[in-house]
C-alpha positions, 0 to 999 in steps of 0.5 A: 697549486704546485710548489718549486724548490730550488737548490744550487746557486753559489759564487764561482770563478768564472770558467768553473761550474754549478748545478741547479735543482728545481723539484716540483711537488703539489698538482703536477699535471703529466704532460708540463715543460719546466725550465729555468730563466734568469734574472740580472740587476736592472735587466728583464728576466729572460729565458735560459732553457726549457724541457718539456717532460713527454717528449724531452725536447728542449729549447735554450737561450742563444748565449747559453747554448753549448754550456749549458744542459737542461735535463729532468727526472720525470719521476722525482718532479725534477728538472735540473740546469748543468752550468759549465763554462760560467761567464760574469754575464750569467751572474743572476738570480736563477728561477725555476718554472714550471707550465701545465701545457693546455691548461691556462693560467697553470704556471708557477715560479721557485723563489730564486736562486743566487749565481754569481760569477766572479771574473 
């Protein structure tokens, strides 16, 4: 079992900024990719940005690319989501994940966290 806390969600102005956190604690397996995806009312939950811990390679969703910077501490379990820029379109809950790579079945979820983004 893994367990993701996430911390960082808030209401903000558009234009302005936040920081996620997610921490991972349990069976956390060495070779994983942990990310964020997103959720809005009435619209499937979708992808924001991914890293995977060996090689840090990330992937991002198109309508975040350039404001927004996915980063992790391998050695805290962390993984962390640097929002600038924030559009009332990136108002949703925000949810950390986390993927053992090669092993079926090994992913888990954080509860959500809250970003609301005022125009």
């Amino acid at each position: 079992q893994v367990q993701l806390v996430e911390s960082g969600g808030d209401l903000v102005q558009a234009g302005g900024s936040l920081r996620l956190s997610c921490a991972a604690s349990g069976s956390i397996r060495s070779t994983n990719v942990m990310g964020w995806y997103r959720q809005a009312p009435g619209k499937q939950r979708e992808l924001v940005a991914t890293i995977i811990s060996s090689t840090r390679r990330t992937n991002y969703a198109e309508s975040v690319k350039g404001r927004f910077t996915i980063s992790r501490d391998n050695a805290k379990n962390t993984v962390y989501l640097q929002m600038n820029s924030l559009k009332a379109e990136d108002t949703a809950v925000y949810y950390c994940n986390y993927k053992a790579l090669g092993i079926v079945g090994n992913d888990y979820w954080g509860q959500g966290t809250q970003i609301t983004v005022s125009s």
